[in-house]
C-alpha positions in Angstrom: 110.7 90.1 109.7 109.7 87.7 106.9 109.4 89.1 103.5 106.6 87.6 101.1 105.6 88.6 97.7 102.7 87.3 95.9 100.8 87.7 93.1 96.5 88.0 92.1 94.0 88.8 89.4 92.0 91.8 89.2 89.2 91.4 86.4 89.5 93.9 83.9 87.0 96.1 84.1 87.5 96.4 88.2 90.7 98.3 88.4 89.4 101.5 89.9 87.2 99.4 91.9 89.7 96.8 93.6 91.4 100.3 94.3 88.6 102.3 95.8 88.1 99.1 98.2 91.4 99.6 99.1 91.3 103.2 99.7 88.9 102.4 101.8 89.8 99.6 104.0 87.6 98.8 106.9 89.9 99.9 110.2 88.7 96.9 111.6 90.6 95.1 109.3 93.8 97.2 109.3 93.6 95.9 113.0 93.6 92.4 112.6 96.2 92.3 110.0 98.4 94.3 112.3 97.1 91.9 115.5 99.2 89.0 112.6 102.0 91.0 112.7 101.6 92.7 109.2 104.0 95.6 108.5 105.0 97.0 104.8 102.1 96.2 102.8 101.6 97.0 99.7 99.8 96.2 96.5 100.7 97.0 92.8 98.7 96.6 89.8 100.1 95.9 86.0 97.4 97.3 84.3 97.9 95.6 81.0 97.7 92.2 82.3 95.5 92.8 85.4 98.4 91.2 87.7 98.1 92.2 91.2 101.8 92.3 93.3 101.7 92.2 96.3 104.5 92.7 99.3 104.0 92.4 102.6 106.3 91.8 106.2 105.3 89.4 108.4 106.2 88.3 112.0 105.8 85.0 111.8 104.2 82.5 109.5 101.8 80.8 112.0 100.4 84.1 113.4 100.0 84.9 109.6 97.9 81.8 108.9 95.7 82.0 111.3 94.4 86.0 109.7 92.9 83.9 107.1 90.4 82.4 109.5 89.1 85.5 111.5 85.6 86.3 110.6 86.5 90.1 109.8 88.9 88.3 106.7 86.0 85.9 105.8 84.0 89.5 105.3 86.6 90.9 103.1 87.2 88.2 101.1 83.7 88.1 100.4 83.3 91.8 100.1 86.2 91.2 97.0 85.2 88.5 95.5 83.4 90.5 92.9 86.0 92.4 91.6 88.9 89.7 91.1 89.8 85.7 90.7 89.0 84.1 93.6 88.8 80.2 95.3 85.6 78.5 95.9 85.7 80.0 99.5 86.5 83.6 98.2 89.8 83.4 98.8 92.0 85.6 96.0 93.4 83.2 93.7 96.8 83.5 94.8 100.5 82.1 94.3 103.5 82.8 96.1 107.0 84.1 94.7 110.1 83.0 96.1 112.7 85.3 97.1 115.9 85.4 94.8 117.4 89.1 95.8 117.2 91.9 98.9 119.0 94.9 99.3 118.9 96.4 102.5 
């Protein structure tokens, strides 16, 4: 497995929101992130600077890439595009952390 950790922006005022969205993820989607080899993911929120954590498990990087362009993504991304910082294509405004400890 390939570990990733990333961080977002929830606005403000949309915490229990981005949650609730959560809570309520479409199955459809839990499938296709699954069919992209997801595994172990999780998302954290710092509520005092709106900072979104996320971790996630992937199989492999290429099979990962290509979630972004199913059309059940391109729903949720636009489905969450109201409630936190997002790209010009809805996209979460997003930047990657680099791996400098595991424990098993």
């Amino acid at each position: 497995m390939i570990r990733k950790a990333f961080v977002m922006e929830v606005y403000p005022d949309q915490h229990e929101e981005y949650e609730k969205r959560h809570n309520d993820i479409w199955p459809e989607m839990v499938k296709e992130l699954k069919n992209h080899g997801a595994h172990n993911y999780s998302i954290f929120l710092d509520k005092e600077t709106n900072q979104l954590f996320g971790y996630i498990e992937i199989e492999d990087e290429e099979k990962w890439k290509q979630m972004a362009l199913t059309e059940i993504n391109q729903k949720w991304w636009a489905f969450m595009e109201p409630v936190m910082k997002t790209n010009s294509d809805n996209s979460p405004v997003s930047k990657d952390l680099k791996e400098v400890f595991h424990l098993d």
